[in-house]
PyMOL CGO cylinders between C-alpha atoms (Angstrom):
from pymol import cmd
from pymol.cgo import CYLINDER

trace = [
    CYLINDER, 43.39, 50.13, 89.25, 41.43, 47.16, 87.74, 0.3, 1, 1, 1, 1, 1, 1,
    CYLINDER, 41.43, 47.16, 87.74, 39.28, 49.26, 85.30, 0.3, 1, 1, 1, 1, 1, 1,
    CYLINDER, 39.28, 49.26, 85.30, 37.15, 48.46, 82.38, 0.3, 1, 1, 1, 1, 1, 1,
    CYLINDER, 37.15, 48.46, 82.38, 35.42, 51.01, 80.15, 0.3, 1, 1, 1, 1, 1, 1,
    CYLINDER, 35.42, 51.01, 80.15, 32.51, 51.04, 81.87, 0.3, 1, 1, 1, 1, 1, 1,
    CYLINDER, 32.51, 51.04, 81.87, 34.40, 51.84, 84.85, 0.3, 1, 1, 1, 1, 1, 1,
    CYLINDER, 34.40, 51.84, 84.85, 36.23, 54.76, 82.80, 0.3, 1, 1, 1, 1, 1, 1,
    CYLINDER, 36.23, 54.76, 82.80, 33.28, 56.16, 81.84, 0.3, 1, 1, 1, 1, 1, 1,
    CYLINDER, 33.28, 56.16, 81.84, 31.76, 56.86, 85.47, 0.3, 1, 1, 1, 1, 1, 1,
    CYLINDER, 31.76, 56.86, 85.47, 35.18, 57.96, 86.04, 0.3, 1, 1, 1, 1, 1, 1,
    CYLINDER, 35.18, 57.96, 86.04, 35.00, 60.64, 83.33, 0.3, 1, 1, 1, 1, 1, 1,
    CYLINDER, 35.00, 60.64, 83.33, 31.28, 61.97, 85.13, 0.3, 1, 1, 1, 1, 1, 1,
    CYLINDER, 31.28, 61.97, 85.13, 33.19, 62.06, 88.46, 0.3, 1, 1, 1, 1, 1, 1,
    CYLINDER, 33.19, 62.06, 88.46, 35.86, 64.15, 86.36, 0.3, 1, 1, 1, 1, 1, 1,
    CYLINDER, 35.86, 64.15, 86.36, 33.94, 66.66, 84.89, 0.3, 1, 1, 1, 1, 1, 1,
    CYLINDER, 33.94, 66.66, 84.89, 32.54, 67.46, 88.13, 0.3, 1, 1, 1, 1, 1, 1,
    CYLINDER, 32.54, 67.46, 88.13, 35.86, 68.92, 89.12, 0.3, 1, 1, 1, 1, 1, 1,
    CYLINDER, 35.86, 68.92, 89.12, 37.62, 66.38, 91.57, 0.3, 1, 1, 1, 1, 1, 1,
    CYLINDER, 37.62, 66.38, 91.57, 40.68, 65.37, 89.45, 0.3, 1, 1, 1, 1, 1, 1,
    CYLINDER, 40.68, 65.37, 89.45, 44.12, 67.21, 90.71, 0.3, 1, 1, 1, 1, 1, 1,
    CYLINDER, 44.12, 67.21, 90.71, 44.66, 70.01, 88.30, 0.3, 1, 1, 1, 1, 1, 1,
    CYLINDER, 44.66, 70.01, 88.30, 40.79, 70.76, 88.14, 0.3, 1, 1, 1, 1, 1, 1,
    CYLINDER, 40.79, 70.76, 88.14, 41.33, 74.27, 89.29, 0.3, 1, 1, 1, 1, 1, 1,
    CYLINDER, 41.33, 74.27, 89.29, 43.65, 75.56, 86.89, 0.3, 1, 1, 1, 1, 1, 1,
    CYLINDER, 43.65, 75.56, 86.89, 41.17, 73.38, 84.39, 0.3, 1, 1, 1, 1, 1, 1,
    CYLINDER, 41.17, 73.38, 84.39, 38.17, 74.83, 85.44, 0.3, 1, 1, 1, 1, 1, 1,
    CYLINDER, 38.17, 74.83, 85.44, 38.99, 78.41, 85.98, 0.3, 1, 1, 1, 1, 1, 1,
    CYLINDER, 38.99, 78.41, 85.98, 40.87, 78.43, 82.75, 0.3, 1, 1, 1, 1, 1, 1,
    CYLINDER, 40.87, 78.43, 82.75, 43.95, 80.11, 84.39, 0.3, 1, 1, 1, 1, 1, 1,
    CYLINDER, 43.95, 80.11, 84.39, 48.00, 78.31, 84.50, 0.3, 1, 1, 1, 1, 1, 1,
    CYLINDER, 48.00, 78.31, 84.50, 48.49, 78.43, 88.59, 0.3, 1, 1, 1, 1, 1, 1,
    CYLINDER, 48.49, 78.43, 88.59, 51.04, 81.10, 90.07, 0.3, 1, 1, 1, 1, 1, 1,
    CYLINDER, 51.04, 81.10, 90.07, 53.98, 78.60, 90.37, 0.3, 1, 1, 1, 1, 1, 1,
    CYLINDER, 53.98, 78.60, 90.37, 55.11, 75.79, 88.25, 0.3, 1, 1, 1, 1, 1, 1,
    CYLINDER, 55.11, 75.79, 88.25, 58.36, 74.43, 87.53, 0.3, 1, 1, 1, 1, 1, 1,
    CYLINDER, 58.36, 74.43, 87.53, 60.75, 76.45, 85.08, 0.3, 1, 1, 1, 1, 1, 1,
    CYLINDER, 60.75, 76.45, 85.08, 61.60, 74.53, 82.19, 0.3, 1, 1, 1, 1, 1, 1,
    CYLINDER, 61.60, 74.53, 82.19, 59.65, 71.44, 82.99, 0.3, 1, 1, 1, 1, 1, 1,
    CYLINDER, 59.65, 71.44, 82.99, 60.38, 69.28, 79.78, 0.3, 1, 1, 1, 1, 1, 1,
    CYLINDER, 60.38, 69.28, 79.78, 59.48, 65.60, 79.18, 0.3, 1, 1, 1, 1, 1, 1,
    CYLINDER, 59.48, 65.60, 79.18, 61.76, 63.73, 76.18, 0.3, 1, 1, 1, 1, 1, 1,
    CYLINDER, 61.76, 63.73, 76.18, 60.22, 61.43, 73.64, 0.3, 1, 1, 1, 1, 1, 1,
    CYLINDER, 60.22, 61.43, 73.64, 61.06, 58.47, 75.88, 0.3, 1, 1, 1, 1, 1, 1,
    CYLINDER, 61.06, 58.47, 75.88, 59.09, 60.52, 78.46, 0.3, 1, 1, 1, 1, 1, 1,
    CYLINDER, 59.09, 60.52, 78.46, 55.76, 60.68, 76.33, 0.3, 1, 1, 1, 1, 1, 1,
    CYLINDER, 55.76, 60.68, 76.33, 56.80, 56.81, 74.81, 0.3, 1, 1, 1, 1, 1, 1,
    CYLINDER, 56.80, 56.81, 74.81, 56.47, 55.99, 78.62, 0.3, 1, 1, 1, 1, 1, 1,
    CYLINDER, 56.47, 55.99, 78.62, 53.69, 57.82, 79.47, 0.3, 1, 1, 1, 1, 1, 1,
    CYLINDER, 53.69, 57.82, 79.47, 51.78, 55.74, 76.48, 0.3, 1, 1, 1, 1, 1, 1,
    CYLINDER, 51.78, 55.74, 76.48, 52.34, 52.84, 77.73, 0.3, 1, 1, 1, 1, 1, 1,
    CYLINDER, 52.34, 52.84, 77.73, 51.54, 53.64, 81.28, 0.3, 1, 1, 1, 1, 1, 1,
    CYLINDER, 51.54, 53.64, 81.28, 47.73, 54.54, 79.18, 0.3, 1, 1, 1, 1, 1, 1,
    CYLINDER, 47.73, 54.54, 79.18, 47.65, 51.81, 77.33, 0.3, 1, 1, 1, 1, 1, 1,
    CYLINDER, 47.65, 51.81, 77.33, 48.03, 49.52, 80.41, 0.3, 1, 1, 1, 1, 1, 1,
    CYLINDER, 48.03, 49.52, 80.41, 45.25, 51.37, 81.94, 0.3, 1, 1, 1, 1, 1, 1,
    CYLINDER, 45.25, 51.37, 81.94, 42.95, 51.53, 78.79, 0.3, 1, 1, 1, 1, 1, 1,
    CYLINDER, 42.95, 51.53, 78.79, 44.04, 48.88, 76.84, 0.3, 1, 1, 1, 1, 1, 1,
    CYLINDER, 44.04, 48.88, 76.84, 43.34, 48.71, 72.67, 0.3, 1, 1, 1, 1, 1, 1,
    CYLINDER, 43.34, 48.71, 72.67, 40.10, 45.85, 72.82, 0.3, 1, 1, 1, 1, 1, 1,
    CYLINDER, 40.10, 45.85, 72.82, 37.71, 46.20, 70.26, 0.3, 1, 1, 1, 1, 1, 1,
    CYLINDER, 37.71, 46.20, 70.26, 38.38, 49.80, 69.85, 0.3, 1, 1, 1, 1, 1, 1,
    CYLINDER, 38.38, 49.80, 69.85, 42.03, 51.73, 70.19, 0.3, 1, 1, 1, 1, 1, 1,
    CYLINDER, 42.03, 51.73, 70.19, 43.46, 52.25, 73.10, 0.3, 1, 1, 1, 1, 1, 1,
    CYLINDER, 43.46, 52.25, 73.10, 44.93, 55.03, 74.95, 0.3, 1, 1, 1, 1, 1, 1,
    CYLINDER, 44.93, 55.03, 74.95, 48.77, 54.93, 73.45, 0.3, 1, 1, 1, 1, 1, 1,
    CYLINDER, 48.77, 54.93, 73.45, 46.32, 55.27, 69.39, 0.3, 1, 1, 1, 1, 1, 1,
    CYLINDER, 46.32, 55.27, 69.39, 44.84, 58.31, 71.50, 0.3, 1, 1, 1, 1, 1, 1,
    CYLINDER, 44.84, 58.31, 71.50, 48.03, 59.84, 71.80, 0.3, 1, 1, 1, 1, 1, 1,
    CYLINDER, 48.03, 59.84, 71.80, 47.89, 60.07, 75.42, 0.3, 1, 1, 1, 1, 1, 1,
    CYLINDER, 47.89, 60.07, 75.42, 51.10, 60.84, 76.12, 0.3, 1, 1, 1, 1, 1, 1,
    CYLINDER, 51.10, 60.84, 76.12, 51.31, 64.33, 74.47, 0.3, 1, 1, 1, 1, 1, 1,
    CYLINDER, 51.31, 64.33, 74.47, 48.04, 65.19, 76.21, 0.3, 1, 1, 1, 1, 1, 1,
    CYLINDER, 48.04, 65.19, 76.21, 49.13, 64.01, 79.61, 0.3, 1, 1, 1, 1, 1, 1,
    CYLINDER, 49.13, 64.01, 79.61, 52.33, 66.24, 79.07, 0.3, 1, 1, 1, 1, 1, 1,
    CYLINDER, 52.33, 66.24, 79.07, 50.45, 69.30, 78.04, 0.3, 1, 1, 1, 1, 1, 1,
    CYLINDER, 50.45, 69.30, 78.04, 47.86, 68.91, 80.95, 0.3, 1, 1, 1, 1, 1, 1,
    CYLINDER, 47.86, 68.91, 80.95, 51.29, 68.60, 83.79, 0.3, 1, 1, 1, 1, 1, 1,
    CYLINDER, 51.29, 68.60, 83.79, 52.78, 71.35, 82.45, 0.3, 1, 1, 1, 1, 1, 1,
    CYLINDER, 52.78, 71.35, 82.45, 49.67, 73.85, 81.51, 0.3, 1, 1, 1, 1, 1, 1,
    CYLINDER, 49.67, 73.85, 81.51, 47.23, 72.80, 84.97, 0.3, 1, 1, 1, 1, 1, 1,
    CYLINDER, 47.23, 72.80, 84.97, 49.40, 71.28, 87.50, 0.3, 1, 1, 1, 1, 1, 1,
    CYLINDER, 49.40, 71.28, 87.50, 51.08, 74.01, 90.02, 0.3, 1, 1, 1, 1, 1, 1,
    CYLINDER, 51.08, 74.01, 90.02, 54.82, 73.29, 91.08, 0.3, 1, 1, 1, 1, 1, 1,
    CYLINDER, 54.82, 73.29, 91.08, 53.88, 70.74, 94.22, 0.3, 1, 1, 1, 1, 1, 1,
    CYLINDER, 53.88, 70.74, 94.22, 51.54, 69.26, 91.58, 0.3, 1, 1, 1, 1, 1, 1,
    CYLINDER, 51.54, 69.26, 91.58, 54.13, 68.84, 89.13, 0.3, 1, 1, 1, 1, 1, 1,
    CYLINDER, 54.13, 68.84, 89.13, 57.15, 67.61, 91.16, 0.3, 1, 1, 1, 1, 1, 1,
    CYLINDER, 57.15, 67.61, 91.16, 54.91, 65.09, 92.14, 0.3, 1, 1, 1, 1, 1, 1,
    CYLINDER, 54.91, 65.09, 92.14, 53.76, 63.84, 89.29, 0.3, 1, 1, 1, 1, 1, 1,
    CYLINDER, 53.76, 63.84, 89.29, 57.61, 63.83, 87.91, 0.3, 1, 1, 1, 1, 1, 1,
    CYLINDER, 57.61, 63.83, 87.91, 58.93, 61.67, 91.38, 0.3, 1, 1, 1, 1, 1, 1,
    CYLINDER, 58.93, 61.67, 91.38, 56.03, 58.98, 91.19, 0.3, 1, 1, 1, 1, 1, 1,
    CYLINDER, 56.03, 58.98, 91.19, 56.85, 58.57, 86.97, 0.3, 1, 1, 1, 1, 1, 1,
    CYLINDER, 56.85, 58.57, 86.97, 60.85, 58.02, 88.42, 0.3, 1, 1, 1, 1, 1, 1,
    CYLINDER, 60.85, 58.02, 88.42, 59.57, 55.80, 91.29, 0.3, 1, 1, 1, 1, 1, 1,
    CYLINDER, 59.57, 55.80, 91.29, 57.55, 53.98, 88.65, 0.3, 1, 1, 1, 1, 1, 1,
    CYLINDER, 57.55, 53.98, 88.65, 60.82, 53.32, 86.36, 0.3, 1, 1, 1, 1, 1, 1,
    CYLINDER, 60.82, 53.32, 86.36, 63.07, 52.58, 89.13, 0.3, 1, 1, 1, 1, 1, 1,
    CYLINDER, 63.07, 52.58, 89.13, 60.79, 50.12, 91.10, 0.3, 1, 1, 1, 1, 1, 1,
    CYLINDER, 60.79, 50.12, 91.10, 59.45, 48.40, 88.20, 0.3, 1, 1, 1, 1, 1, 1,
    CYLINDER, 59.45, 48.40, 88.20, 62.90, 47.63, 86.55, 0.3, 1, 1, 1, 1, 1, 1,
    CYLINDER, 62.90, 47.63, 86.55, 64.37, 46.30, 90.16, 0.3, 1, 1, 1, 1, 1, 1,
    CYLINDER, 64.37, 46.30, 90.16, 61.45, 44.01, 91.28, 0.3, 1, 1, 1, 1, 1, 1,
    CYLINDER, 61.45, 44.01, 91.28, 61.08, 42.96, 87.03, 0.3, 1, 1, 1, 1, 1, 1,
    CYLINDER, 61.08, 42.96, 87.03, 64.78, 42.96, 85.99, 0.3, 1, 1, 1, 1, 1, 1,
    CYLINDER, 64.78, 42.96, 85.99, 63.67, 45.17, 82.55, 0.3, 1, 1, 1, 1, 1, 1,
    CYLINDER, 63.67, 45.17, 82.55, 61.97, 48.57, 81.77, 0.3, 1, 1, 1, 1, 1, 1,
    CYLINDER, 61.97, 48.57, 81.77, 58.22, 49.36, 81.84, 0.3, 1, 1, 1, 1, 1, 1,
    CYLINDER, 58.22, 49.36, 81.84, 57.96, 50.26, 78.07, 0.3, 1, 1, 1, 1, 1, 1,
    CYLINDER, 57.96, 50.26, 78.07, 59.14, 47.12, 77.20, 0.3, 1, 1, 1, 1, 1, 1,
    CYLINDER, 59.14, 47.12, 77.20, 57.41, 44.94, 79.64, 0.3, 1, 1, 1, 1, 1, 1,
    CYLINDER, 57.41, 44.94, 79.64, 54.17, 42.26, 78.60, 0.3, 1, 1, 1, 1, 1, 1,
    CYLINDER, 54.17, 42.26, 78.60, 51.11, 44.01, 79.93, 0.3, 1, 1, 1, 1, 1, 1,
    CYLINDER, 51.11, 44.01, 79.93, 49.84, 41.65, 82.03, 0.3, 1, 1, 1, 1, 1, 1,
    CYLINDER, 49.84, 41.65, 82.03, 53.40, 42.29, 83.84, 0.3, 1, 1, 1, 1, 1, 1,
    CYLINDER, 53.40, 42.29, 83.84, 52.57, 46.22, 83.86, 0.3, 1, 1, 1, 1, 1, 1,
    CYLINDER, 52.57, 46.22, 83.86, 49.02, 45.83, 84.77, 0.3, 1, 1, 1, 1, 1, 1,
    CYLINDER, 49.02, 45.83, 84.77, 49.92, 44.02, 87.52, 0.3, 1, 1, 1, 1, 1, 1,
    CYLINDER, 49.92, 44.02, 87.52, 52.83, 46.18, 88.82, 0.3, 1, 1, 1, 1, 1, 1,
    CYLINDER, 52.83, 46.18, 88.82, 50.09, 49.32, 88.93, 0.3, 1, 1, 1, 1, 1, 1,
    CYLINDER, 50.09, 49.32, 88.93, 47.20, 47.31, 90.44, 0.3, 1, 1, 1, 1, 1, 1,
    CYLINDER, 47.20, 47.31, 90.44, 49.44, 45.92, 93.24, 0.3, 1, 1, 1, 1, 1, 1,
    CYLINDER, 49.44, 45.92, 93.24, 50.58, 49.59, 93.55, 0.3, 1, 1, 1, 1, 1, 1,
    CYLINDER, 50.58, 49.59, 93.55, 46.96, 51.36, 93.76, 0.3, 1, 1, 1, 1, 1, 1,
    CYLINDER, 46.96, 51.36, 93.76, 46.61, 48.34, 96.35, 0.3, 1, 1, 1, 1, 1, 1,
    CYLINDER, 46.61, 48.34, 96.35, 49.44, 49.80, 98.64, 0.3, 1, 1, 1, 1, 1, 1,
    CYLINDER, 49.44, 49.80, 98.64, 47.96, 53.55, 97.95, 0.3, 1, 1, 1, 1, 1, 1,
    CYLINDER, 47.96, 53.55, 97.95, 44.09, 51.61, 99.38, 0.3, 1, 1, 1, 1, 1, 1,
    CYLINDER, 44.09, 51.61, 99.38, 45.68, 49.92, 102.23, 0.3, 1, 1, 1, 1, 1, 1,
    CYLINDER, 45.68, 49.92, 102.23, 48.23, 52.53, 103.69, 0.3, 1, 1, 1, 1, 1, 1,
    CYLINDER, 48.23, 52.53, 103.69, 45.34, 55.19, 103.76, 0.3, 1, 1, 1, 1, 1, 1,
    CYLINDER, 45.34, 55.19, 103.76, 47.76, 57.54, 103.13, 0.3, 1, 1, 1, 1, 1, 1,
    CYLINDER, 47.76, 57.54, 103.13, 46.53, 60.58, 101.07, 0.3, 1, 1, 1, 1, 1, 1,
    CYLINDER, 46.53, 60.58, 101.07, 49.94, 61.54, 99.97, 0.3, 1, 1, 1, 1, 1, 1,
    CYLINDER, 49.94, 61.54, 99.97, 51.47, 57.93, 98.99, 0.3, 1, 1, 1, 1, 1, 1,
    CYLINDER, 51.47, 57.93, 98.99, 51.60, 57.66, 95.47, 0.3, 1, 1, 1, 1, 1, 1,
    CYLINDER, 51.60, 57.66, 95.47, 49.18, 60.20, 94.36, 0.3, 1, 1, 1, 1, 1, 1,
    CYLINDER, 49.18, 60.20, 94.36, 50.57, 59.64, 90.89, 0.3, 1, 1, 1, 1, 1, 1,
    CYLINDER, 50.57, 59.64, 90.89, 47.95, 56.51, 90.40, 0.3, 1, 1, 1, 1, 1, 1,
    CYLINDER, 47.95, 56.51, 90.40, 45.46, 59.02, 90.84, 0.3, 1, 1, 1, 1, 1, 1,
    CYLINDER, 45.46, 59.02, 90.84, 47.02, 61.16, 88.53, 0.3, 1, 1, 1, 1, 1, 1,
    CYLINDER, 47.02, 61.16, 88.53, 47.98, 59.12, 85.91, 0.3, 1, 1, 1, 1, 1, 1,
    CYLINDER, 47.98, 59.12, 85.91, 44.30, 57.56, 85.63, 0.3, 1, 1, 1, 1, 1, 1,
    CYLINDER, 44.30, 57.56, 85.63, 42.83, 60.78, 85.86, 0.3, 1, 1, 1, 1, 1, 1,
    CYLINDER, 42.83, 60.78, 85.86, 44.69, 62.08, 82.82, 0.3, 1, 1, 1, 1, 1, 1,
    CYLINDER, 44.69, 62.08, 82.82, 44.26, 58.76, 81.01, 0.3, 1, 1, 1, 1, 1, 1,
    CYLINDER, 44.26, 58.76, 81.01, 40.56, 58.77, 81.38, 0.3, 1, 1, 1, 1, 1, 1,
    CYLINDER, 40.56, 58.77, 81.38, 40.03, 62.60, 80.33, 0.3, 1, 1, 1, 1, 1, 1,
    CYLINDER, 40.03, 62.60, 80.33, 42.33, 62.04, 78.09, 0.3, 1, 1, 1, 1, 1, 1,
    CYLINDER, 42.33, 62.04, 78.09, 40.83, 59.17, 76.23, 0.3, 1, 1, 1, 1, 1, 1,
    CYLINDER, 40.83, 59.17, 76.23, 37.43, 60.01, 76.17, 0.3, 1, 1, 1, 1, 1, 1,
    CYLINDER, 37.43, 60.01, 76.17, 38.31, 63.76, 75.11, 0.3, 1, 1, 1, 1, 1, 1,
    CYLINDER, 38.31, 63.76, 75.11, 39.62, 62.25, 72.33, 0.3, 1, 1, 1, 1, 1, 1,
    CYLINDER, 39.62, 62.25, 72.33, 38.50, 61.52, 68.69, 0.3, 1, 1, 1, 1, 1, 1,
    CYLINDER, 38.50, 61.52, 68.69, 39.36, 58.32, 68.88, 0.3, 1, 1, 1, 1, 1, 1,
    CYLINDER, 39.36, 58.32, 68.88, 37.56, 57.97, 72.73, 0.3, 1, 1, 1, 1, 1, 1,
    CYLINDER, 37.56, 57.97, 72.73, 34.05, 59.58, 71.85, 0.3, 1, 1, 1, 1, 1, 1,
    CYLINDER, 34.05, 59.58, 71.85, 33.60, 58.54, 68.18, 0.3, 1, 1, 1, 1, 1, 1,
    CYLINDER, 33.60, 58.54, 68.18, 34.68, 54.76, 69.13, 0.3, 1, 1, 1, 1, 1, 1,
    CYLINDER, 34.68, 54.76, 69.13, 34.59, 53.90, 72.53, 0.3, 1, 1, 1, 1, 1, 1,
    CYLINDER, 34.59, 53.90, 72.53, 31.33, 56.14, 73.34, 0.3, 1, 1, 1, 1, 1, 1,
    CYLINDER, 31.33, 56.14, 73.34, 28.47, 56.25, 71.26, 0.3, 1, 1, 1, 1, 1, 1,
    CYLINDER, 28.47, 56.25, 71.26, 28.66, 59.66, 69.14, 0.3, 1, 1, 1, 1, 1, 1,
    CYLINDER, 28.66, 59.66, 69.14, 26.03, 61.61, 68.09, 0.3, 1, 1, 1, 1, 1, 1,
    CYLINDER, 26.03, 61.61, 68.09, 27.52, 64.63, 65.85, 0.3, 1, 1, 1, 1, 1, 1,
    CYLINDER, 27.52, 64.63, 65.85, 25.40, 67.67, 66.46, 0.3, 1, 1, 1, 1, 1, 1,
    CYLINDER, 25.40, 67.67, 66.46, 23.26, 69.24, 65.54, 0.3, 1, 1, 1, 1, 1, 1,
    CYLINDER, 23.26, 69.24, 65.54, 21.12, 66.06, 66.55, 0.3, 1, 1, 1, 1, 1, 1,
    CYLINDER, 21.12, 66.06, 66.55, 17.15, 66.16, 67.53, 0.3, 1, 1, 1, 1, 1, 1,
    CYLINDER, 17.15, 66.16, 67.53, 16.21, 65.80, 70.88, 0.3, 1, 1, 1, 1, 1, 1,
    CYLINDER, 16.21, 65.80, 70.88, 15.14, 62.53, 72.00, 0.3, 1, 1, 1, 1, 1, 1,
    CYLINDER, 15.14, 62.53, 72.00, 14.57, 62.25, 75.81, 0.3, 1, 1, 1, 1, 1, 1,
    CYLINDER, 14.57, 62.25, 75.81, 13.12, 58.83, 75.97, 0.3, 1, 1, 1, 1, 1, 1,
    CYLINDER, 13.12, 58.83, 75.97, 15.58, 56.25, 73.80, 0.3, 1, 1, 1, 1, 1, 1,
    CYLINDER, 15.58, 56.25, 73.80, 15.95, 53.03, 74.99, 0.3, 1, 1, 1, 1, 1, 1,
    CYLINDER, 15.95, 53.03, 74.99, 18.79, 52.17, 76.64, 0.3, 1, 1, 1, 1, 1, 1,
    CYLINDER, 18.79, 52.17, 76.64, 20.73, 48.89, 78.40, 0.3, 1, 1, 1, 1, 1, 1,
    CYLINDER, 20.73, 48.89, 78.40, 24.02, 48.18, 80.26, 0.3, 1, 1, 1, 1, 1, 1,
    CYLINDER, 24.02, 48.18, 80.26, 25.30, 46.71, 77.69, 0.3, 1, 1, 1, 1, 1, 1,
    CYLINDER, 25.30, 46.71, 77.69, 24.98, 49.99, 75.50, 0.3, 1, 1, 1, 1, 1, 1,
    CYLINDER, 24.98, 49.99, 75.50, 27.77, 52.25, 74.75, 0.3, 1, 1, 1, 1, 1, 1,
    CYLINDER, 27.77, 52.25, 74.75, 27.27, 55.84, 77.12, 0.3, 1, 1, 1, 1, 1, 1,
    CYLINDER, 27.27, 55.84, 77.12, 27.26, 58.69, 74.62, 0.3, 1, 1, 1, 1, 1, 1,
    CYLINDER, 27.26, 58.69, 74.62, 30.14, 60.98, 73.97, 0.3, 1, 1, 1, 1, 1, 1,
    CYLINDER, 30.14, 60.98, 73.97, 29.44, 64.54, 75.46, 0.3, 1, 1, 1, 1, 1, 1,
]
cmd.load_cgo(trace, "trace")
């Protein structure tokens, strides 16, 4: 769960080949058969969800996720791409999130220090590594998945946090390029 940019970015490649849950409805541009009826999240649903973002792409030098508005998008991509299994899923590990997180810190994830939530979802994605169970909480997966798409779909993600070229641009195929350079914005 430890993730910088850098790490977000090959995350976003990885992405846009397809392998994040919900990638079939993305990709074929079609809602799946079944979802949940009436599958609504509240404002302190989407104020949660931005937080859960910002803790995974924190504002640095450029915005984070929660300026991104991350929480709307991960809300329209649960309820538009994720099929009913999908969904429930996503809806239990946000509950087991809350619940766990206020009993083992005494106080709610929203209003938590970030180094307090940070930790909380690394040592959770360390459980998910070590129990080798596909199924555990898949909601780590899901919730960095959406936060990385999310962000670097963004305005805010590719005109900041990735170097943008608006197009039309020339062609350049040989420009130099280090590590320490920003990857471009698709």
């Amino acid at each position: 769960m430890t993730m910088n940019r850098r790490d977000a970015l090959k995350s976003v490649a990885l992405m846009m080949g397809g392998t994040m849950v919900g990638a079939s409805a993305l990709l074929s541009g079609c809602s799946p058969e079944h979802q949940i009826e009436g599958l609504n999240f509240g404002p302190d649903d989407i104020a949660f969800l931005d937080e859960l973002g910002d803790t995974i792409i924190p504002e640095t030098d450029t915005p984070g996720a929660k300026a991104a508005g991350i929480g709307p998008f991960m809300v329209m991509m649960v309820k538009d791409c994720y099929d009913a299994e999908q969904q429930k899923t996503f809806v239990d590990g946000l509950n087991t999130i809350r619940k766990d997180f206020k009993s083992e810190h005494g106080k709610d994830f929203v209003g938590a220090p970030a180094e307090e939530r940070l930790s909380y979802l690394n040592g959770m994605y360390e459980k998910y590594k070590a129990s080798g169970d596909s199924r555990d909480p898949q909601v780590i997966n899901m919730l960095r998945d959406l936060t990385v798409l999310g962000y670097f779909s963004s305005e805010i993600g590719a005109t900041q946090a990735l170097n943008f070229v608006e197009t039309p641009g020339r062609f350049d195929p040989c420009i130099p390029w280090s590590d320490s350079d920003k990857a471009y914005a698709i």
